[in-house]
C-alpha positions in Angstrom: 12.9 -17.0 -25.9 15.3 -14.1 -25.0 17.8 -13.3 -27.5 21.5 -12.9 -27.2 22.2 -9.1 -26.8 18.6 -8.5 -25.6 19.7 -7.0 -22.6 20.4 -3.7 -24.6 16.9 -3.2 -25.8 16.5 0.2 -23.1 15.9 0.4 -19.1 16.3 -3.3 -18.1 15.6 -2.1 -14.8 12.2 -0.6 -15.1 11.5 -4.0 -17.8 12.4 -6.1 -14.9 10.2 -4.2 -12.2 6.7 -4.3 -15.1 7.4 -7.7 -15.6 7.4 -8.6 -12.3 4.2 -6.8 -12.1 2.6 -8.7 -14.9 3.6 -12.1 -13.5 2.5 -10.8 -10.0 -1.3 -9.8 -11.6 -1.5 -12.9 -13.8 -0.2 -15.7 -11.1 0.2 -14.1 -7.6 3.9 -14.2 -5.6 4.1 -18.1 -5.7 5.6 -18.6 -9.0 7.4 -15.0 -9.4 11.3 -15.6 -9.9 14.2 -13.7 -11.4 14.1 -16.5 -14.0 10.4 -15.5 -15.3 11.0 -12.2 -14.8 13.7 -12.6 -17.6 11.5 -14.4 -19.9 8.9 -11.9 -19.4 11.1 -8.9 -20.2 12.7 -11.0 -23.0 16.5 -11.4 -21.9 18.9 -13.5 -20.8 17.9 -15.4 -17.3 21.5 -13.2 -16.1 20.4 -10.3 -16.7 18.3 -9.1 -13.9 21.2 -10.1 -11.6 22.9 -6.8 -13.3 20.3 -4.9 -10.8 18.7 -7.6 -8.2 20.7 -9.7 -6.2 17.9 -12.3 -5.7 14.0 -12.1 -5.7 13.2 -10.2 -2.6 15.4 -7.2 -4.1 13.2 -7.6 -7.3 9.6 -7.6 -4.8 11.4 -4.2 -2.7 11.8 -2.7 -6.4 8.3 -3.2 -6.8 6.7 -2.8 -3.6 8.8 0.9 -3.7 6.5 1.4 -6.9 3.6 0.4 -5.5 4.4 2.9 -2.5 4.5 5.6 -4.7 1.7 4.9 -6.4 -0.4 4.9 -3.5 0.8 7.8 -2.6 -0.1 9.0 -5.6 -3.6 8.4 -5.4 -4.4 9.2 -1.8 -3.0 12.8 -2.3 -5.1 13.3 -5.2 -8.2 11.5 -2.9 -6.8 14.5 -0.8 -3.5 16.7 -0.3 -4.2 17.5 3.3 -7.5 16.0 4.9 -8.6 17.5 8.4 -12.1 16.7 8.5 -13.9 12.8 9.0 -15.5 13.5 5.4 -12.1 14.3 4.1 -10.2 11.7 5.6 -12.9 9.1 4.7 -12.2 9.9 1.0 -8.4 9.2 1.4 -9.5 6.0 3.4 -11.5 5.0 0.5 -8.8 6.1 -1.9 -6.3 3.3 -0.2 -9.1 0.5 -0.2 -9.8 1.0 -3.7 -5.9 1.1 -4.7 -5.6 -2.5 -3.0 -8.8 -3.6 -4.7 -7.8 -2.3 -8.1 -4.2 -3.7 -7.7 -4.6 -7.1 -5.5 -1.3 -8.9 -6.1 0.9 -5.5 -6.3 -1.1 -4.6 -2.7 -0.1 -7.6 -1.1 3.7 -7.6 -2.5 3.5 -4.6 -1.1 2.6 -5.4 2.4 2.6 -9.4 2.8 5.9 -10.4 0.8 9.1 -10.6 2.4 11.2 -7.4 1.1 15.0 -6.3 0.8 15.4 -4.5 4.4 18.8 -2.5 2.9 16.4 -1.3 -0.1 16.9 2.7 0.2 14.2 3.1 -2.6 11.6 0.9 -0.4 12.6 2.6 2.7 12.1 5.9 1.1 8.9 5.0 -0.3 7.6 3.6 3.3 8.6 6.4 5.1 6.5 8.7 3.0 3.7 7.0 3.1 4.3 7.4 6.9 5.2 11.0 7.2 1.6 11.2 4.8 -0.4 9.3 7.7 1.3 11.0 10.5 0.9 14.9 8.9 -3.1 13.6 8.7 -3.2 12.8 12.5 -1.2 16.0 13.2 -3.7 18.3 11.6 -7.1 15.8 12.0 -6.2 15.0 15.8 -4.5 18.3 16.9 -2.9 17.4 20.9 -3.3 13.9 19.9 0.0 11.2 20.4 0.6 11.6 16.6 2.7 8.4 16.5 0.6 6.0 18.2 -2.8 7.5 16.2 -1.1 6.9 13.0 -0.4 3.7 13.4 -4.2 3.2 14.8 -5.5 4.8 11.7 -2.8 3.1 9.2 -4.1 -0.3 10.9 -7.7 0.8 10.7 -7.6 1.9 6.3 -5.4 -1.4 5.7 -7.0 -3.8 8.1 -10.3 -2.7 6.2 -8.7 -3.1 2.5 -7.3 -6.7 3.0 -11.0 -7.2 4.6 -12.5 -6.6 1.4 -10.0 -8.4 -0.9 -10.2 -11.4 1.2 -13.9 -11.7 1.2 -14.8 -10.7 4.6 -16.3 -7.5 4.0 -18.4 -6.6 0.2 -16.7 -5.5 -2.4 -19.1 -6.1 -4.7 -19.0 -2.4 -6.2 -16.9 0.5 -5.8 -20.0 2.5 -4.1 -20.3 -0.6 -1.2 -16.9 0.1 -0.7 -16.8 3.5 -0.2 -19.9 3.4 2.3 -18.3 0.9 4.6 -15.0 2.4 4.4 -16.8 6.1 5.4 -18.5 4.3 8.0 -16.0 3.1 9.4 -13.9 6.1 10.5 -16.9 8.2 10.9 -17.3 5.7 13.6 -13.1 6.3 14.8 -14.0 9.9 15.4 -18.2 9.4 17.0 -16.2 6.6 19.4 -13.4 8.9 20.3 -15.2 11.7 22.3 -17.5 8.9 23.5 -15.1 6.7 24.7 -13.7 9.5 26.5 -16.5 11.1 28.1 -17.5 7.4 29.5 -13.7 7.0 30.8 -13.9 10.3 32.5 -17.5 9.2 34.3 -16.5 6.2 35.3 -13.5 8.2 37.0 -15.9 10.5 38.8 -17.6 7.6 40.6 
């Protein structure tokens, strides 16, 4: 039980965001409150109203984390792709991240969030300005907004595919070959498509 005082034990903020994240691995979003976050982190049930007006402030914190994590790990999958092998690998990088961290993923992406959060806005938007630089230099010419969100809704429609079953995620190397195939198959339909628009035109 949390102790009287507990609340100066260090960073109750960043206690309050890793015991969310605990609760959120161990039980999913259902049962995820400011209450047990408090009796995770060992304080008072007040105390996390010091930083988070109510729960969906708590998931924004956390979700912002998550952001930068991923972003993270698709920068080391690749800084600056420009090639379908490259890109694959930080397509693969996002679909493992989601995989590896289920209930963070879908905090992320599926939980209702604190619109005036400037640390998940920030977070967000770089993970957009990330996509969109890809499309600049992968798609040169190309409508850079509307291909990023096409490729965003490609990578994340594939990594809540696998974590809900649809598609195998039986081992990290089944992953990684469907996810490759899969936008090796974004760039092969591209010119295709195109080239069967432009003779259907000619007829």
């Amino acid at each position: 039980m949390p102790q009287t005082g507990s609340y100066h034990h260090g960073d109750l903020r960043a206690a309050c965001v890793r015991a969310a994240r605990e609760l959120l691995e161990e039980d999913g979003s259902a049962n995820l409150s400011l209450r047990a976050v408090a009796r995770r982190a060992g304080v008072s049930p007040t105390a996390p109203y010091r930083h988070y007006a109510d729960r969906d402030a708590l998931v924004s914190a956390v979700a912002a984390e998550g952001y930068r994590e991923l972003a993270g790990q698709l920068a080391e999958a690749h800084p600056a792709p420009s090639t379908p092998d490259e890109l694959a690998a930080v397509a693969v990088a996002y679909v493992q991240f989601a995989l590896e961290h289920p209930a963070l993923f879908r905090a992320m992406f599926a939980e209702p969030c604190d619109p005036t959060s400037e640390e998940r806005v920030a977070a967000t938007a770089a993970i957009s300005e990330y996509v969109r630089g890809i499309v600049h230099t992968t798609f040169p010419g190309a409508d850079a907004e509307a291909l990023s969100t096409t490729v965003w809704a490609l990578v994340h429609g594939l990594a809540f595919l696998h974590l809900d079953g649809k598609l195998d995620a039986s081992t990290p190397e089944v992953v990684a070959a469907q996810v490759t195939a899969a936008v090796h198959a974004l760039f092969h339909a591209s010119p295709a498509m195109s080239e069967a628009a432009a003779a259907r035109t000619a007829v």
